[in-house]
PAZAPA-4460 file (N, C-alpha, C; in steps of 0.05 Angstrom, whole numbers, plus 32768, in hexadecimal, padded with zeros to 4 digits):
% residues 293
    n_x    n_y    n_z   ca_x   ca_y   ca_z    c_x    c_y    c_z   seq   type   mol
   8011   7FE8   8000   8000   8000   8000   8011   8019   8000     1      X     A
   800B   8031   7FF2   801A   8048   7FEA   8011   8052   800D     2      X     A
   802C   8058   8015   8028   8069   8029   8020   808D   8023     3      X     A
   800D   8098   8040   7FFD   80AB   8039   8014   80C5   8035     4      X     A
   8013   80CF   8029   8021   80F0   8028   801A   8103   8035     5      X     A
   801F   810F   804A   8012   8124   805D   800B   813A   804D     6      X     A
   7FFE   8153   8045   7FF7   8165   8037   8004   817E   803F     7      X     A
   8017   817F   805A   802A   818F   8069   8040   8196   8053     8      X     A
   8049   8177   8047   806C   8177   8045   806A   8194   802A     9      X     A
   807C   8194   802B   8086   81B0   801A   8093   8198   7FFE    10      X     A
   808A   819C   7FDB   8091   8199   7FCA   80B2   817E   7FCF    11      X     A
   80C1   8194   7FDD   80E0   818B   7FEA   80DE   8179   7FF4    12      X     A
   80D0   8176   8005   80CE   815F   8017   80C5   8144   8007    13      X     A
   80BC   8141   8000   80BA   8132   7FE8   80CA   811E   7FD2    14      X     A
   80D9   810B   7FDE   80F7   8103   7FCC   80ED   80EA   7FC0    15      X     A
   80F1   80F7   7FA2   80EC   80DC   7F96   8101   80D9   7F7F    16      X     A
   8103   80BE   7F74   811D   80B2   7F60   8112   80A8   7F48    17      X     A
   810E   80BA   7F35   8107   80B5   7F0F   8121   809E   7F09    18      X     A
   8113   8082   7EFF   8126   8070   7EFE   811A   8059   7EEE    19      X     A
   8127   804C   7EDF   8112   8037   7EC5   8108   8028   7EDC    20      X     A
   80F4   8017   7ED4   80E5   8000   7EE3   8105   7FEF   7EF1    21      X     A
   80FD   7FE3   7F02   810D   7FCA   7F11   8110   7FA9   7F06    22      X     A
   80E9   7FA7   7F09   80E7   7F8A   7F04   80C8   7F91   7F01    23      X     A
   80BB   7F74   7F00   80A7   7F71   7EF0   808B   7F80   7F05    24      X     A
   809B   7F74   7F24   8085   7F85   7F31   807B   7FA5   7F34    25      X     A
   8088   7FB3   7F24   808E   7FCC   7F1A   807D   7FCC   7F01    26      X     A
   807D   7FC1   7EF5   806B   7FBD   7EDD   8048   7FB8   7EEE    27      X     A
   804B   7FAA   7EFD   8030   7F98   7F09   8024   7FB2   7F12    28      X     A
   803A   7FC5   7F21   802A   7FD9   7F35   8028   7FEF   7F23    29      X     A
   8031   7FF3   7F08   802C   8004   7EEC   800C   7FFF   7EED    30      X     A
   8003   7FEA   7EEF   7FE3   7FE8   7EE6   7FD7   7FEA   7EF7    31      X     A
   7FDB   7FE7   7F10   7FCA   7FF7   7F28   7FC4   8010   7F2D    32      X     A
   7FDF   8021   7F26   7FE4   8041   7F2B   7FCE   804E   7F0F    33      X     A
   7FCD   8042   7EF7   7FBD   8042   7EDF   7F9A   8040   7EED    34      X     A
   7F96   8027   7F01   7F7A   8035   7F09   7F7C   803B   7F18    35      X     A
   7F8A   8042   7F2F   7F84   8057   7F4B   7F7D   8072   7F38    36      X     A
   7F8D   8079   7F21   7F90   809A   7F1A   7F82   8099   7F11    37      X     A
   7F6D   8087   7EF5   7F59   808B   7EE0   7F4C   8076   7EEF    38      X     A
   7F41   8070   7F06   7F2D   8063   7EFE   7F1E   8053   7EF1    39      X     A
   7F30   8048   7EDE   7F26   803C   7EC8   7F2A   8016   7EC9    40      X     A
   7F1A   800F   7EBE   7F19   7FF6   7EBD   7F2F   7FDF   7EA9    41      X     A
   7F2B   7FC8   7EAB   7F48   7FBF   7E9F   7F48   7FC2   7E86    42      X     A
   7F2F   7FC6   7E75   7F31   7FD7   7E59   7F40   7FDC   7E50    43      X     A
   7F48   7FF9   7E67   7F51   800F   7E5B   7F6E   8010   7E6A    44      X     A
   7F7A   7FFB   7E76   7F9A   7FF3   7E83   7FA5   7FED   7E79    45      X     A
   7FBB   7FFA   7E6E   7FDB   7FF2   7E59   7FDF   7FD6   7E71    46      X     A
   7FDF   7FC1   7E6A   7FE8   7FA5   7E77   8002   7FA3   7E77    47      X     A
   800C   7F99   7E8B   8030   7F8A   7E8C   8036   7F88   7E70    48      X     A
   802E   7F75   7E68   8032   7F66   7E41   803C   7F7D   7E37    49      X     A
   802F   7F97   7E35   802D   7FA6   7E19   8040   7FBA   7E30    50      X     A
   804A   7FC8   7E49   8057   7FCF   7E46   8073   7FC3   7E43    51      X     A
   8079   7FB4   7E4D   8086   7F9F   7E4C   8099   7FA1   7E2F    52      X     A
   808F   7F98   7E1B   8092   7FA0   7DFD   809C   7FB8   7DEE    53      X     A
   8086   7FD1   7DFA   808A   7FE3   7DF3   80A3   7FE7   7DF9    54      X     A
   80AC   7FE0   7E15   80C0   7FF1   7E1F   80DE   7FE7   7E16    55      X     A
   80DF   7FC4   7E07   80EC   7FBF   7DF7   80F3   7FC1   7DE1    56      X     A
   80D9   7FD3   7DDE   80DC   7FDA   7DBA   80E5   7FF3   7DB8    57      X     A
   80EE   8001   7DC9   80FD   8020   7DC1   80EC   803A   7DD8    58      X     A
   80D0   8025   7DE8   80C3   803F   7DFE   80CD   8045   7E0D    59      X     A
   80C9   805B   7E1C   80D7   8066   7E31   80C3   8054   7E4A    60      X     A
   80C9   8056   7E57   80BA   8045   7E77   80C9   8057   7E8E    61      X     A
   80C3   805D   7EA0   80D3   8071   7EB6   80B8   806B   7ECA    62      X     A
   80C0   806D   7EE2   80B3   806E   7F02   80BD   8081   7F11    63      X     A
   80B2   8085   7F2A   80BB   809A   7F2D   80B6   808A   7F51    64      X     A
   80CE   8088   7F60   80CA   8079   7F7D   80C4   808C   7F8F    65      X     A
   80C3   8086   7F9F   80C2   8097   7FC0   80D6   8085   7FCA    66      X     A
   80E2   8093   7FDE   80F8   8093   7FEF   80F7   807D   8004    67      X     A
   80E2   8067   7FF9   80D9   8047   8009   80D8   803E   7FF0    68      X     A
   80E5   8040   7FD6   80E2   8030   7FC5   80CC   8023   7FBA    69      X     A
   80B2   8039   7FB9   8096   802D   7FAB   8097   8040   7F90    70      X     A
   8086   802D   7F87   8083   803E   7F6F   8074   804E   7F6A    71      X     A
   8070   806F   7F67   8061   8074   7F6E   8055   8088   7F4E    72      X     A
   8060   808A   7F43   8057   808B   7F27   8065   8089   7F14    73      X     A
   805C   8089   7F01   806E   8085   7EE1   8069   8097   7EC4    74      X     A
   807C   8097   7EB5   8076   809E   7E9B   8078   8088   7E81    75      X     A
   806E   8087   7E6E   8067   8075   7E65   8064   807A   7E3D    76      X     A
   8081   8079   7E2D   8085   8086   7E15   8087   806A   7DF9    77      X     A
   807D   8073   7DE8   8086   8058   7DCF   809F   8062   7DBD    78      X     A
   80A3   8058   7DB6   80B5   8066   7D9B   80A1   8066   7D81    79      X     A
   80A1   8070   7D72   8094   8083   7D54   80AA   808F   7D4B    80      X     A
   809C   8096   7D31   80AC   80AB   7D24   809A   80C1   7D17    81      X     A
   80A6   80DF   7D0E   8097   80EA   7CFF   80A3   80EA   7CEB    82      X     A
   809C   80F0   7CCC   80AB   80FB   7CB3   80C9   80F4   7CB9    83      X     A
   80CB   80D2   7CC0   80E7   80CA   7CC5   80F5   80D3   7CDA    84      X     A
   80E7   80E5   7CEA   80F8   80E5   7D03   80E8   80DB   7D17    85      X     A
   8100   80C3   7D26   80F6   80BE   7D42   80F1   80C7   7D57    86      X     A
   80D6   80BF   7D66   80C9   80D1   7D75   80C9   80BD   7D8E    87      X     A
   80BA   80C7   7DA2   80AF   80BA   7DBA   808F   80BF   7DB6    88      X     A
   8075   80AD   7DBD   805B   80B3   7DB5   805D   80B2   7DE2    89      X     A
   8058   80C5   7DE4   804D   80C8   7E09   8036   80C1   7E09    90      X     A
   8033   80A9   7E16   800C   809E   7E11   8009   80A2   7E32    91      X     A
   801A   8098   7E51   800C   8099   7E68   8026   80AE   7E7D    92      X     A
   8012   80B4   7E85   8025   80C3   7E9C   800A   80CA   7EB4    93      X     A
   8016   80B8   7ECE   8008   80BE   7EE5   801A   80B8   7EFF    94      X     A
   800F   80C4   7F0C   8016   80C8   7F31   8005   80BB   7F41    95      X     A
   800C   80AA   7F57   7FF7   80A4   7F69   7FE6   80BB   7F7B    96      X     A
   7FD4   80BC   7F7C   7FBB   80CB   7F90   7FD0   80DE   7FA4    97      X     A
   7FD8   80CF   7FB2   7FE2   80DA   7FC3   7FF8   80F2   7FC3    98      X     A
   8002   80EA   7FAF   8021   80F5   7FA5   801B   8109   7F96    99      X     A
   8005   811A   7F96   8000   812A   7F7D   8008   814C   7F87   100      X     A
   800B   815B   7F75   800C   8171   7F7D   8034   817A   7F86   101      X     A
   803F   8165   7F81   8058   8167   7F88   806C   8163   7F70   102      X     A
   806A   8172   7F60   806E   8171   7F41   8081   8151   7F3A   103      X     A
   8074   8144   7F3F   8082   8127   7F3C   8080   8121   7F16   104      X     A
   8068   8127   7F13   805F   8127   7EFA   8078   812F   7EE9   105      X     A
   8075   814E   7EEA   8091   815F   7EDE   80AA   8147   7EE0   106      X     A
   80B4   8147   7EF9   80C3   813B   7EF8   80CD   811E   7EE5   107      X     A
   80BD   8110   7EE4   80BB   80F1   7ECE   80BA   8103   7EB0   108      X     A
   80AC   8116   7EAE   80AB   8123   7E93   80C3   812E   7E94   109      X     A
   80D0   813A   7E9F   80F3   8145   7EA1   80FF   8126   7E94   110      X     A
   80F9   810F   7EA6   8111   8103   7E9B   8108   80F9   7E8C   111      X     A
   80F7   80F4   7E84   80E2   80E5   7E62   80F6   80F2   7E52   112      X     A
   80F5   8117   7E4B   8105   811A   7E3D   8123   811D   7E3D   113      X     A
   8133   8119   7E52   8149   8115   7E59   8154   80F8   7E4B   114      X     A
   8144   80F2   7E49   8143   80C4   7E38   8141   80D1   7E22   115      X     A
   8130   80DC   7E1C   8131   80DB   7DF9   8142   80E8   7DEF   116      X     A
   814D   8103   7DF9   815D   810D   7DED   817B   8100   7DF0   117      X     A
   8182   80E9   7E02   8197   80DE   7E05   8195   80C4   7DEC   118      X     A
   816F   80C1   7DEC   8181   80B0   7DCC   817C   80B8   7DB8   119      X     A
   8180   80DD   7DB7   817D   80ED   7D9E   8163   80ED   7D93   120      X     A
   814D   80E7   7DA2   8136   80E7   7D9A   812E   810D   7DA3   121      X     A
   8123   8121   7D8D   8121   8135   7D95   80FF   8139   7D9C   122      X     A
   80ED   812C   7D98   80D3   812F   7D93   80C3   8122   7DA6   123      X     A
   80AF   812D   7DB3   809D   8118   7DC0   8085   811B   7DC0   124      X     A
   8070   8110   7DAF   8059   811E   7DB3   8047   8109   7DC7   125      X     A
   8025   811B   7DCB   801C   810B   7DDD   7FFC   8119   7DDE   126      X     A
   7FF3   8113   7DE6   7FD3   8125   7DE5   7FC5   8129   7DFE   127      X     A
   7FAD   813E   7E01   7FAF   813D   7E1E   7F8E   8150   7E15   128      X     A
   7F7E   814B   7E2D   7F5D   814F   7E26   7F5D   8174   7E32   129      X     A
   7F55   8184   7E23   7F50   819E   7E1E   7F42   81B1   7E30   130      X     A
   7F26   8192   7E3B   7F0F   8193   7E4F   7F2A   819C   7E6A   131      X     A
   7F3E   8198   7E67   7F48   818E   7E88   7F58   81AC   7E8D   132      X     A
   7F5C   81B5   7E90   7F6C   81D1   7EA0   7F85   81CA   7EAA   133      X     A
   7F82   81B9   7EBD   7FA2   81B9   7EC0   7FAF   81A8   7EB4   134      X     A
   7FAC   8192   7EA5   7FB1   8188   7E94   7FC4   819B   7E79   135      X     A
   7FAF   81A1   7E75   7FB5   81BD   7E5E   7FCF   81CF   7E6C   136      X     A
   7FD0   81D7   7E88   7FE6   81E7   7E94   7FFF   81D3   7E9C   137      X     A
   7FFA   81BB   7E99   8013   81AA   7E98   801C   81A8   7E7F   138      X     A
   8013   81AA   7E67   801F   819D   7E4F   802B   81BA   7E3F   139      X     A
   8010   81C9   7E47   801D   81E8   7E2D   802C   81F4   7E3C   140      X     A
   8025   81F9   7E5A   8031   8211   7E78   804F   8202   7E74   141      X     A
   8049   81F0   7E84   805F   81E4   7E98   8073   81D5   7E7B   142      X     A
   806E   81CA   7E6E   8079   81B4   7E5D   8085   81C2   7E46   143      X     A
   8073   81D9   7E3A   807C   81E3   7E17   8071   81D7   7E02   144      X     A
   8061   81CC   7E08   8054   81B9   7DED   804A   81C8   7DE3   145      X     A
   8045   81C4   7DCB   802D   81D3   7DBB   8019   81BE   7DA7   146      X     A
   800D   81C7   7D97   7FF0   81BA   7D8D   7FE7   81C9   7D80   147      X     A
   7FDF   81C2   7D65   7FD4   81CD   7D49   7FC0   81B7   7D43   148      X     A
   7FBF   81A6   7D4F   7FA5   818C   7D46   7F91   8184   7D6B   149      X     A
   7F7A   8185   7D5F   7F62   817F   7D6F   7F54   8166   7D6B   150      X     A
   7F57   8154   7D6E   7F3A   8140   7D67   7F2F   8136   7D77   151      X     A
   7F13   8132   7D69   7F01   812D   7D7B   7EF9   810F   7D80   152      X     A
   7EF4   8104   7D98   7EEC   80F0   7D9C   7F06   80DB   7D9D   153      X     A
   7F17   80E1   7D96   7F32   80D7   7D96   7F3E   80BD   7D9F   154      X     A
   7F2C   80B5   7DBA   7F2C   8098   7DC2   7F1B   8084   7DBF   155      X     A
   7F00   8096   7DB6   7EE7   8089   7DB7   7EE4   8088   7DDE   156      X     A
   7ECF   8079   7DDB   7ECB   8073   7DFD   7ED5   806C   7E0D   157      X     A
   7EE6   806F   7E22   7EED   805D   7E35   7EE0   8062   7E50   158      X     A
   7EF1   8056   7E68   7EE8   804E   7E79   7EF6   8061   7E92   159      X     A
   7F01   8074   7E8B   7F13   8082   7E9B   7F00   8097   7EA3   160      X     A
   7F04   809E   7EBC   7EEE   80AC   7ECE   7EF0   80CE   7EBB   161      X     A
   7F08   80D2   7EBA   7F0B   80EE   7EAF   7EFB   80F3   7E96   162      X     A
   7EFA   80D3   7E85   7EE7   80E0   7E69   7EC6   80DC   7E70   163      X     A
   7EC7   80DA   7E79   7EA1   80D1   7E80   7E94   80E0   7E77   164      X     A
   7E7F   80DD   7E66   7E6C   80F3   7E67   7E71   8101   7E4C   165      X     A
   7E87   80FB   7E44   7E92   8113   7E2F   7E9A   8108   7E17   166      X     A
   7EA0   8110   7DFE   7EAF   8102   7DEA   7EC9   8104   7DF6   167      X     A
   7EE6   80F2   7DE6   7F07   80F4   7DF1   7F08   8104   7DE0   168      X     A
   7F05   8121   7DDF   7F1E   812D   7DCC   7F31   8134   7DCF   169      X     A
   7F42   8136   7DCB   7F5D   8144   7DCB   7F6B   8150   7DB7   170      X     A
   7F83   8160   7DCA   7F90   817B   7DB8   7FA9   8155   7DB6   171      X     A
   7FBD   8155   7D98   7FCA   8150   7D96   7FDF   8160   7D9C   172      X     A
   7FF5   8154   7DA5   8013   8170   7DB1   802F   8164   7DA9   173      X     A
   8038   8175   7DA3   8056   816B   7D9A   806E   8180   7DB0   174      X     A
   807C   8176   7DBD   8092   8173   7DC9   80AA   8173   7DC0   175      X     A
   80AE   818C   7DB5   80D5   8196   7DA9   80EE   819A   7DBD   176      X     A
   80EB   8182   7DCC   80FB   817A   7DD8   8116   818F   7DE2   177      X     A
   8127   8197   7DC6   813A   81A5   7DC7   813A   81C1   7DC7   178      X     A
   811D   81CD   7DBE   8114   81EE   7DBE   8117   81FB   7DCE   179      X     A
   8125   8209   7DC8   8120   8229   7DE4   8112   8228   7DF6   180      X     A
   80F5   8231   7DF1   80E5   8234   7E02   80E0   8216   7E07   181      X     A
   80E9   81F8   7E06   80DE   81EF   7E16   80F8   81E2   7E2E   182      X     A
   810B   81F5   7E29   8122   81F3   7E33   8128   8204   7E51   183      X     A
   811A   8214   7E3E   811A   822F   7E56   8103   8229   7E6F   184      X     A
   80EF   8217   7E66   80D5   8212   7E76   80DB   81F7   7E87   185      X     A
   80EA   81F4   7E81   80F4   81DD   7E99   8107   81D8   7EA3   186      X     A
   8113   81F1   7E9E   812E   81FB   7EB1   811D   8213   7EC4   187      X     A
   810D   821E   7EB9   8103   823C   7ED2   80E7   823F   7EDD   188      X     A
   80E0   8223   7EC7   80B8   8227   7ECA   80AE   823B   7EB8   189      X     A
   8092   8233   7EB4   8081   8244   7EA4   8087   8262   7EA1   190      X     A
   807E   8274   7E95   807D   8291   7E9F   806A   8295   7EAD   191      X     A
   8077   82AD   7EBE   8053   82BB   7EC9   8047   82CB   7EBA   192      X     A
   802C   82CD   7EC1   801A   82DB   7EB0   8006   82ED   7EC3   193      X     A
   8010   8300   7EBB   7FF6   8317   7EC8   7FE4   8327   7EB3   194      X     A
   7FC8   8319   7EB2   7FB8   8326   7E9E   7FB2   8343   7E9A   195      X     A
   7FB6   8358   7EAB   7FB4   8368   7EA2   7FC4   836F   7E86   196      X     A
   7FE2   8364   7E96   7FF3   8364   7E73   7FE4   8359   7E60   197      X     A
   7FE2   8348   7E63   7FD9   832B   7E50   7FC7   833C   7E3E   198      X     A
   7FB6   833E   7E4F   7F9D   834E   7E3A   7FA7   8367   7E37   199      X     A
   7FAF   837A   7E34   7FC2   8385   7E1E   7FCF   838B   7E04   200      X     A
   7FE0   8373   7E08   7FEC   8362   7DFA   7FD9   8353   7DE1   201      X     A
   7FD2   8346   7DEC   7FB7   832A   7DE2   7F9E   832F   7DE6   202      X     A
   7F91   832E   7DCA   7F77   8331   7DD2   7F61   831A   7DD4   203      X     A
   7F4D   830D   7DEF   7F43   82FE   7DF2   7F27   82F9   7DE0   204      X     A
   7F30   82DD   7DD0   7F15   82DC   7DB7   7EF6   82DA   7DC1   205      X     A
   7EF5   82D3   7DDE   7EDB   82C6   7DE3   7ED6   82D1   7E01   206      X     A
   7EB7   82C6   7E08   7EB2   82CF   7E23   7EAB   82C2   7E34   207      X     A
   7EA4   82C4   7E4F   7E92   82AE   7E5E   7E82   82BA   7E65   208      X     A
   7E6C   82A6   7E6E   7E52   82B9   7E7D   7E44   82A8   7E8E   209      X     A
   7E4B   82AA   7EAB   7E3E   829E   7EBE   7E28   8292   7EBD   210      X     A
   7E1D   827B   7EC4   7E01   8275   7EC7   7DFB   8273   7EE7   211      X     A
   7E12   826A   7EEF   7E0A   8265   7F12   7E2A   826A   7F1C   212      X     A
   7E26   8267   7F3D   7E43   826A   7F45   7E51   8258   7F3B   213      X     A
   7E69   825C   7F33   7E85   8249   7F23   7E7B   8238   7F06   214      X     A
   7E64   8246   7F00   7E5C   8237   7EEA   7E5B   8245   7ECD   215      X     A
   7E71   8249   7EB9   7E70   825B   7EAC   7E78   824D   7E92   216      X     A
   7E60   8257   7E83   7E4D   8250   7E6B   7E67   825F   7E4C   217      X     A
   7E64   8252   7E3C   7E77   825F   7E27   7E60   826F   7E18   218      X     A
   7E6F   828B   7E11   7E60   82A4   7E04   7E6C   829F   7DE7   219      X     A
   7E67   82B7   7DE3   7E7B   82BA   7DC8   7E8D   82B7   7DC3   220      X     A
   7E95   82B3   7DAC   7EB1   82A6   7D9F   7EBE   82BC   7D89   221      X     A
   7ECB   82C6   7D7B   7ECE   82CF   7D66   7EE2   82BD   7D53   222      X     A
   7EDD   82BC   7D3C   7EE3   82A4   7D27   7EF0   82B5   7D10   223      X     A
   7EF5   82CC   7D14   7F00   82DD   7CFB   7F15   82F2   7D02   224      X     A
   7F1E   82E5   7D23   7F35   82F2   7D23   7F58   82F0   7D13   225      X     A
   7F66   82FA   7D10   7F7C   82FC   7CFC   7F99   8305   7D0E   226      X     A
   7F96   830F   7D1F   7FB6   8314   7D2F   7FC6   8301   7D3A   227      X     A
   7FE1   8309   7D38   7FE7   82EE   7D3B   7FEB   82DE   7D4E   228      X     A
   7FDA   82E0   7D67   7FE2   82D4   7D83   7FC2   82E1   7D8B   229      X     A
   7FB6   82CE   7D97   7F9D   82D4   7DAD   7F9B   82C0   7DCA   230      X     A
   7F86   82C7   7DD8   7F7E   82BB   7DF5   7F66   82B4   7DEE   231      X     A
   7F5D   8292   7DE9   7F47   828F   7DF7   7F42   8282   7E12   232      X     A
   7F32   8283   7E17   7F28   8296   7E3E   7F19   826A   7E38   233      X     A
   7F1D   8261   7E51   7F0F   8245   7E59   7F06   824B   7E72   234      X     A
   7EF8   8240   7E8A   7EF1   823E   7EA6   7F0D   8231   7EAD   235      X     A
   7F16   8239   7EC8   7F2B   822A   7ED8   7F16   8214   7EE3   236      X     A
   7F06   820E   7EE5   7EF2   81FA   7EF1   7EE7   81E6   7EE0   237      X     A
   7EEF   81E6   7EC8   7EE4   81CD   7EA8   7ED7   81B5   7EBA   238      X     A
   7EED   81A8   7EC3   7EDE   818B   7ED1   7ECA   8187   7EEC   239      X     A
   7ECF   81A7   7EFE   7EB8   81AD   7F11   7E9E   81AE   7EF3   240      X     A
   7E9F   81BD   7EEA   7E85   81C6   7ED7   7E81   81AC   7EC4   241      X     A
   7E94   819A   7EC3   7E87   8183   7EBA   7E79   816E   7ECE   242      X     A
   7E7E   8168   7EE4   7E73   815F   7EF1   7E56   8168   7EFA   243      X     A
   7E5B   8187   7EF7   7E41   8196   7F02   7E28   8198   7EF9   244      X     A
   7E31   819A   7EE3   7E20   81A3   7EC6   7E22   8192   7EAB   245      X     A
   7E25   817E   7EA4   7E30   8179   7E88   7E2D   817F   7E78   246      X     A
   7E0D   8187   7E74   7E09   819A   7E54   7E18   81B2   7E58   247      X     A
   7E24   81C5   7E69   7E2C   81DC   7E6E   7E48   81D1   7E5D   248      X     A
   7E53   81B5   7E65   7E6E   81B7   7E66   7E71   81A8   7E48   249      X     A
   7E5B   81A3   7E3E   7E4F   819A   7E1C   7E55   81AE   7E17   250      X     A
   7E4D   81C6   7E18   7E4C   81DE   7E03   7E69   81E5   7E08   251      X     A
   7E78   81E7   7E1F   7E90   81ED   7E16   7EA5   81DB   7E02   252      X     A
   7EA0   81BD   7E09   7EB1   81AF   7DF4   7EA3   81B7   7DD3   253      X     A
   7E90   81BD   7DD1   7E81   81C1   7DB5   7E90   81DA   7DA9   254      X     A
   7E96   81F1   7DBE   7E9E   820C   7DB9   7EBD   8206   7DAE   255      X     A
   7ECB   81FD   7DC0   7EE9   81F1   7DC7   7EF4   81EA   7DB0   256      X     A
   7EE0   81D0   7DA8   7EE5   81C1   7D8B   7EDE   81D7   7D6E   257      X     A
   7ED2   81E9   7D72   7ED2   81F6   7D53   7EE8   820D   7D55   258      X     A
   7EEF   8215   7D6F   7EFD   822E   7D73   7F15   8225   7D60   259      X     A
   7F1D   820D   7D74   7F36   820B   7D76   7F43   81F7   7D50   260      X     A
   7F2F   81E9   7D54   7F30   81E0   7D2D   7F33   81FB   7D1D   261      X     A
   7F22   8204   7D29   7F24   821F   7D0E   7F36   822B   7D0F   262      X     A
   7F47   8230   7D24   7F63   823E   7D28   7F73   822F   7D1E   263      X     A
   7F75   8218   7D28   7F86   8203   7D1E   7F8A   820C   7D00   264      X     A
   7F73   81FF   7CED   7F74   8208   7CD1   7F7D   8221   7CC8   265      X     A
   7F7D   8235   7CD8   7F89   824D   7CCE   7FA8   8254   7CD6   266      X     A
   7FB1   8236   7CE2   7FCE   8238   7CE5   7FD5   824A   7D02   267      X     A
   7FC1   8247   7D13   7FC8   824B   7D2F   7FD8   822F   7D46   268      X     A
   7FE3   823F   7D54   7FEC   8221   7D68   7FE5   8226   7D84   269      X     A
   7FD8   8212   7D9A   7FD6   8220   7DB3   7FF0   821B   7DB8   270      X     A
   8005   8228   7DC9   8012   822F   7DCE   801C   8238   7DF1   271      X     A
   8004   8239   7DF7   800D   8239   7E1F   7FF0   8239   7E22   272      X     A
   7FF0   8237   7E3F   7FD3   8232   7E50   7FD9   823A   7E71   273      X     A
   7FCD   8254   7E70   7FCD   8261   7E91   7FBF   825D   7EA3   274      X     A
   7FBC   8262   7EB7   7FA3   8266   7ED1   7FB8   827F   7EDC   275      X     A
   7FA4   8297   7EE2   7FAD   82B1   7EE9   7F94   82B5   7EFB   276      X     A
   7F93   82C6   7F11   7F78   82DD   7F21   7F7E   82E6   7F18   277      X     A
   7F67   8300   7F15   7F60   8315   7F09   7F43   8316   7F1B   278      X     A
   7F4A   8331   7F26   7F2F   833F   7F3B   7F21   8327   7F4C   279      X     A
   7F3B   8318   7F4C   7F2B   830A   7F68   7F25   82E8   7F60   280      X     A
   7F29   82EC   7F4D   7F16   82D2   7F38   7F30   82BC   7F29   281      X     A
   7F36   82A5   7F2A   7F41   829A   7F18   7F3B   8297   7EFB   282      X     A
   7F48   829E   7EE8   7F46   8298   7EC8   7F5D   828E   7EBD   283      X     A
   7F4E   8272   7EA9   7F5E   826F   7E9C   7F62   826D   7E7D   284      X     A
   7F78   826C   7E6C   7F7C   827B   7E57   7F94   8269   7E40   285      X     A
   7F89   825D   7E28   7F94   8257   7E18   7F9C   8270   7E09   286      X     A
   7FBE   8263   7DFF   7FC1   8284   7DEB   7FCE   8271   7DD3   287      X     A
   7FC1   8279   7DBB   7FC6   8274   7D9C   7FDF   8286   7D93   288      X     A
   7FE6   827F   7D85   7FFF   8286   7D74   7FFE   8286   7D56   289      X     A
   7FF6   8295   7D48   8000   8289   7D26   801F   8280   7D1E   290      X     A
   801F   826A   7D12   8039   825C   7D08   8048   826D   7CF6   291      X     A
   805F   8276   7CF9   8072   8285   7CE6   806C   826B   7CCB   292      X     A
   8072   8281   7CBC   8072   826E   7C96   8090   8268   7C93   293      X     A
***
């Protein structure tokens, strides 16, 4: 049994060792930590067998221990290629319950790409659901990824607590491993963002409009903007308001999916994903980029 984590300890306090699997029971407790985190049934569980394989065939596999030698989460990569270059495809990355909030995550993603770029692999892509907020602030914020492709329904159905209720879509993301900015973002962390700048700077395509407390409905959109960098505005609360509401949190994936296709097509990329206050209130904020020619 994962021993409990007090909610006191400070980040620091916290010592854990990114290190390949051991042995097979490491694999065994791979598919446990798979449903403590998703909930999900054996469906939807990468099995011993197939990582097993994968991880012979060129995947990355990494755990991540606590300082009693359990395992207490992992990352989980295939080998691919794109247009002849070899890639890593990032299909799992989770933390046990307990362990969360102590950037362990980051950490296995530090050395995910620390592996690949030691076997000259520069690329890693991976996909990640749009509905989710912090999700979104781990991959564009914290990580550097970016994303020019959306699709919808992407997994079809599964059994994982997080898609319930919803179609799987996802933003596809690619991971330039060796880039500046994703160089710079995991040596110093994200930037900060204070919206007064922001909006400024950037002008926000769309609006929200309350229906109840924390429950905020998608307004308008604009579809004919042309500059080359914008903010669109999401709830920091997506998965409260999906639980709460689901048609509420229907119309935002409906909104989400034409916004963001249509930008897509016009050669936009999301490019980061914030949570900032402003007058008291959390907001959060995808920002588009048009692609240099």
């Amino acid at each position: 049994m994962t021993p409990a984590v007090s909610r006191k300890k400070r980040k620091d306090e916290i010592k854990v060792t990114i290190a390949p699997f051991r042995n097979l029971a490491d694999y065994k407790t791979c598919e446990d930590i798979q449903k403590e985190v998703w909930n999900s049934e054996d469906i939807d569980v990468v099995p011993v067998s197939m990582l097993l394989e994968a991880h012979r065939s060129g995947g990355i596999l990494l755990g991540a221990y606590s300082n009693l030698g359990d395992l207490i989460g992992f990352v989980f990569s295939i080998l691919g290629a794109e247009k002849k270059v070899p890639t890593q495809q990032s299909c799992l990355l989770a933390v046990r319950m307990a362990y969360r909030n102590f950037d362990i995550g980051f950490k296995l993603k530090a050395s995910q790409r620390k592996e690949a770029l030691k076997r000259k692999i520069p690329l890693i892509t991976s996909s990640f659901d749009p509905m989710q907020p912090m999700n979104a602030y781990f991959a564009l914020g914290k990580l550097g990824v970016f994303s020019n492709q959306y699709e919808e329904n992407y997994y079809g159905e599964t059994t994982r607590s997080s898609d319930r209720g919803l179609p799987t879509d996802r933003f596809l993301t690619k991971w330039d491993l060796e880039s500046n900015e994703v160089t710079r973002r995991m040596e110093t962390g994200p930037p900060r963002h204070d919206l007064k700048k922001e909006m400024k700077r950037l002008k926000v395509i769309n609006e929200l409009k309350e229906s109840a407390p924390g429950l905020m409905k998608p307004s308008g959109v604009k579809l004919n903007f042309a500059e080359d960098r914008f903010l669109f505005e999401v709830p920091y609360n997506l998965q409260e308001i999906k639980s709460r509401d689901l048609g509420i949190a229907m119309e935002w994936q409906s909104k989400m999916r034409r916004t963001f296709r249509h930008y897509f097509r016009k050669g936009y990329v999301a490019t980061d994903f914030f949570v900032t206050t402003h007058d008291g209130h959390l907001r959060s904020f995808y920002r588009m980029d048009k692609k240099n020619k």
